[in-house]
PADO-186645 format. One record per residue (C-alpha): residue number from 1; x, y, z. Coordinates in Angstrom, 3 decimals, always signed. Layout:
<rokes>
  num         X         Y         Z
  NUM         X         Y         Z
...
</rokes>
This chain:
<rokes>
  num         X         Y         Z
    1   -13.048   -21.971    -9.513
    2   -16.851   -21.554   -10.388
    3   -17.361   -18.351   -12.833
    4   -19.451   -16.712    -9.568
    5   -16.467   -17.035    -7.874
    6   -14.423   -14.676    -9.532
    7   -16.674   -12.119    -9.465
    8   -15.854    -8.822    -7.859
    9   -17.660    -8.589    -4.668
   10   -15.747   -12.673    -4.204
   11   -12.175   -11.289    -5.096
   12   -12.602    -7.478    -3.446
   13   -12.704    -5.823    -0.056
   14   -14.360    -2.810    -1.780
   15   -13.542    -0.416    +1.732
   16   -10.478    -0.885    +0.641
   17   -10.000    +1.504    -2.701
   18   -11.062    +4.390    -4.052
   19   -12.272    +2.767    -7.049
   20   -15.110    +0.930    -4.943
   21   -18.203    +3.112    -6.806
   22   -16.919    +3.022   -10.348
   23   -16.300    -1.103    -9.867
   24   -19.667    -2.111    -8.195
   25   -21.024    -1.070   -11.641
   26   -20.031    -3.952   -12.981
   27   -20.151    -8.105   -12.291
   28   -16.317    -9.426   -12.991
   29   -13.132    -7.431   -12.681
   30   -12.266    -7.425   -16.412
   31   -15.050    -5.857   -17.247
   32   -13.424    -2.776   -16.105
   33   -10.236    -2.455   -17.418
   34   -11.754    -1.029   -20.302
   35   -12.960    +2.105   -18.653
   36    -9.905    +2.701   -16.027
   37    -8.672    +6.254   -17.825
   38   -12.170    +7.756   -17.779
   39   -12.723    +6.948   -14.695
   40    -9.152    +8.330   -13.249
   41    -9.540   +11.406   -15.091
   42   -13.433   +12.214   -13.448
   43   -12.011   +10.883    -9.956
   44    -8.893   +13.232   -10.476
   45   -11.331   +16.216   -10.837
   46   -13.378   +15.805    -7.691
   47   -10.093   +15.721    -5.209
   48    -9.339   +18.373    -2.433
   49    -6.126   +20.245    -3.451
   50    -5.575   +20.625    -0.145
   51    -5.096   +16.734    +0.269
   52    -3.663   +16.283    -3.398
   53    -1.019   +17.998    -5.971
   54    -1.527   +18.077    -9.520
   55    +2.046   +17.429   -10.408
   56    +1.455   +17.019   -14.165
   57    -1.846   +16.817   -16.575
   58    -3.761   +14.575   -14.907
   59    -1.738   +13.425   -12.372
   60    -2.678   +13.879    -8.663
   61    -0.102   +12.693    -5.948
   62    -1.141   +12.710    -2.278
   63    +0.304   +15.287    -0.143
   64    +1.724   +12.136    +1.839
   65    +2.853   +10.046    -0.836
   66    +6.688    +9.829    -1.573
   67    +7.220   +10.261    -5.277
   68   +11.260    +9.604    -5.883
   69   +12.711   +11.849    -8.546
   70   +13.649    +9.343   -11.069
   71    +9.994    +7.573   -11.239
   72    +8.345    +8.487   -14.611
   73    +4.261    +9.239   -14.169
   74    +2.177    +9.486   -17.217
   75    -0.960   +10.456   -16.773
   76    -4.234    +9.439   -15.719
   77    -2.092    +8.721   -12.525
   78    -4.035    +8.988    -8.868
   79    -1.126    +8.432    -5.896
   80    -3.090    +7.803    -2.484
   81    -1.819    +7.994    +0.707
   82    +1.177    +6.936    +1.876
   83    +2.273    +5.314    -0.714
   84    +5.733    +4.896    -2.191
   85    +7.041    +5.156    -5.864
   86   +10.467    +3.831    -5.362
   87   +13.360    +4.373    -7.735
   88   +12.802    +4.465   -11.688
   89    +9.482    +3.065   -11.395
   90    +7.779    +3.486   -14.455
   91    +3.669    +4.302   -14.158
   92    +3.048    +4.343   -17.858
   93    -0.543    +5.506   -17.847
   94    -3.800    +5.276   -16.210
   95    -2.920    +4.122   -12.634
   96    -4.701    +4.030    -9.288
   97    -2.375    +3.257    -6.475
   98    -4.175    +2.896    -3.296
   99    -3.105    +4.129    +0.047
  100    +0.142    +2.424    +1.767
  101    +0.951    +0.878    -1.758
  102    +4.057    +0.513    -3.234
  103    +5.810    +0.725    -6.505
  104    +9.294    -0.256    -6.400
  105   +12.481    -0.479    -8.162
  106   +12.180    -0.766   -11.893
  107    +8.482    -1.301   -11.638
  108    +5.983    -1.028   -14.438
  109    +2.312    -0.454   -14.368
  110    -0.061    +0.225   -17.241
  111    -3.535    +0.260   -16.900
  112    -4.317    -0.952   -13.428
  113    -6.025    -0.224   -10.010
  114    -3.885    -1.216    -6.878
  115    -6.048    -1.391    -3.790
  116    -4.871    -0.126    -0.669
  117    -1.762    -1.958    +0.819
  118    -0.499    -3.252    -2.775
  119    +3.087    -4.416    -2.711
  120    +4.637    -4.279    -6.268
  121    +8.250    -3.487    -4.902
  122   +10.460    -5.218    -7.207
  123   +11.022    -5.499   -11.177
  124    +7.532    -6.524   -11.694
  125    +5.062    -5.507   -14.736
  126    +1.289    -4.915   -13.844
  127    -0.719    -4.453   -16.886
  128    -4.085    -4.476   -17.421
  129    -4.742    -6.013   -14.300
  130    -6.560    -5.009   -10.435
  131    -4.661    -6.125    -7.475
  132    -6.617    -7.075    -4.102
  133    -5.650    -5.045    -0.748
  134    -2.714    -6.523    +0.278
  135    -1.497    -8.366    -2.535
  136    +2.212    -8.375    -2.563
  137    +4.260    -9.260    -6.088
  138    +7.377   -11.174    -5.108
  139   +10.777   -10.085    -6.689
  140   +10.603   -10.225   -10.258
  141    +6.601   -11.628   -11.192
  142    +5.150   -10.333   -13.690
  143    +1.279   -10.026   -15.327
  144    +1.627   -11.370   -18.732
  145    -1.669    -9.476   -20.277
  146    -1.579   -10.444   -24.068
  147    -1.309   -13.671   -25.732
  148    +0.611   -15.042   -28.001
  149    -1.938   -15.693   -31.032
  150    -3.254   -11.950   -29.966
  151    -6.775   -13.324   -30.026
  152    -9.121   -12.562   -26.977
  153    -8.136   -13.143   -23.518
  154   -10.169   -16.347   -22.228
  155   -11.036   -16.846   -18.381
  156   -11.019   -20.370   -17.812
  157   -13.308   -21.238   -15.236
  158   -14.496   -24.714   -13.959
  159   -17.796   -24.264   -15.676
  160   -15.959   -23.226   -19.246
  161   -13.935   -20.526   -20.699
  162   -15.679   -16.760   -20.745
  163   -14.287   -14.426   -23.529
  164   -13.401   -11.109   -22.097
  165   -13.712    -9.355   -25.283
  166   -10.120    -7.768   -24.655
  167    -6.962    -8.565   -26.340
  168    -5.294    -7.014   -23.282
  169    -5.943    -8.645   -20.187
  170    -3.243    -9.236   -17.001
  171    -4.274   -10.847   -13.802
  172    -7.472   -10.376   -11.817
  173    -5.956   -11.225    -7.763
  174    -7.743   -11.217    -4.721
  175    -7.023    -9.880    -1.387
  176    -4.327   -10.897    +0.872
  177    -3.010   -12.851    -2.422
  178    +0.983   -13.815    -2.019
  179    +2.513   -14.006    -5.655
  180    +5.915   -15.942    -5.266
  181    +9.022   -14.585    -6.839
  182    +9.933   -14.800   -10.265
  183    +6.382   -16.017   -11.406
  184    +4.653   -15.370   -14.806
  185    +0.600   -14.905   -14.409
  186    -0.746   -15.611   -17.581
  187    -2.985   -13.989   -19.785
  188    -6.260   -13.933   -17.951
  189    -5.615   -15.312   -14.515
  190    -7.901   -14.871   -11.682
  191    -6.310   -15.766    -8.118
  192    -9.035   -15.905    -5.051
  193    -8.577   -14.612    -1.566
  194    -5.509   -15.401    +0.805
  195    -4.138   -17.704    -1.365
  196    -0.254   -18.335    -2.183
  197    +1.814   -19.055    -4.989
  198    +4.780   -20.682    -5.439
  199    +8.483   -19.057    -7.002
  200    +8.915   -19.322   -10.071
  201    +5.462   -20.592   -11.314
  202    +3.607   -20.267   -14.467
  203    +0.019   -19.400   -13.634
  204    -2.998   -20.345   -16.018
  205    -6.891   -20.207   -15.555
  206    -8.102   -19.397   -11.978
  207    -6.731   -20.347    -8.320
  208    -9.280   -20.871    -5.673
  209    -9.147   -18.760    -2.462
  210    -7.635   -19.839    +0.449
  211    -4.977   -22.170    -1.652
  212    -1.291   -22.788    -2.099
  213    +0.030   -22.914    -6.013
  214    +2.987   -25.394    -5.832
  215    +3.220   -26.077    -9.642
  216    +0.160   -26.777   -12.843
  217    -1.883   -29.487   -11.557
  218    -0.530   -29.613    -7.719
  219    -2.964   -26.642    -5.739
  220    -3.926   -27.872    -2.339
  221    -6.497   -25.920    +0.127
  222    -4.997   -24.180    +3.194
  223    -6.006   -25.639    +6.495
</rokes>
């Protein structure tokens, strides 16, 4: 994957969030994680009460949305339409979960924007990380967001690694992206468009769109 290719407007359907204003301000997708709770606490202001409940400080739920009773919210929290928070999900702060989204069982985010039609519906963690309209998280896959030496979080493109500046960094994944179950993405991952991976993989550097992730070093292009 060339660095232009993981750029936002390459990874993002921007129709598809409410986040599309505050992320065409910037080139690559980890460039805002930084600014996420700002942004969700402005955006929080500006909604219709009649569309949206403030069910806690800073923490708007859409009139439509199904909250369960034993999900935790912390805010900055936005809850768009339609969308689920299943049983003791755990939204531990500054969270933007897109219309038709869901966050299931056991599920913890931190620090993320779901777009529209995100699937997170079993034991994942999301963390630090912006997830493509209709990415779905299989059963148990997880965004591993810090590394183990705790020094910056590299993206490692095909024309060299780019520091992020962040020690905190999860997965950057496209649209239409199919994350198998039980697989780790690594610190820094970018996954393009419509592209699948494999159970049980361990994800590093970026995935091309339009691919299938069997295992490191076998990726072949969907016909």
């Amino acid at each position: 994957m060339l660095k232009k290719d993981t750029e936002i407007t390459q990874l993002y359907d921007l129709t598809h969030t409410m986040a599309a204003d505050y992320l065409r301000q910037f080139t690559y997708p980890w460039e805002a994680l930084e600014g996420i709770a700002d942004f969700l606490v402005k955006l929080g202001e500006t909604l219709d009460p009649a569309e949206y409940r403030q069910v806690g400080e800073n923490i708007w739920v859409h009139r439509t949305a199904e909250v369960f009773s034993s999900a935790y919210l912390h805010g900055p929290v936005i809850v768009g339409p339609g969308a689920q928070i299943r049983q003791c999900a755990f939204i531990r702060q500054s969270a933007l979960i897109g219309e038709g989204a869901v966050v299931g069982n056991s599920t913890e985010l931190k620090n993320v924007i779901l777009f529209d039609a995100v699937e997170t519906p079993h034991y994942n963690y999301v963390g630090d990380s912006i997830l493509g309209f209709h990415a779905h998280m299989g059963a148990g896959s997880i965004t591993s967001n810090v590394k183990a030496d705790k020094l910056h979080v590299q993206i490692h493109t095909g024309e060299g690694d780019v520091d992020t500046g962040r020690k905190k960094v999860g997965a950057l994944i496209g649209d239409h992206v199919e994350v198998g179950c039980g697989t780790v993405l690594n610190p820094g991952v970018v996954v393009g468009r419509n592209t699948n991976i494999y159970p049980l993989s361990s994800v590093r550097g970026c995935v091309d769109a339009d691919s299938i992730y069997k295992r490191e070093g076998e990726i072949v292009r969907k016909h």
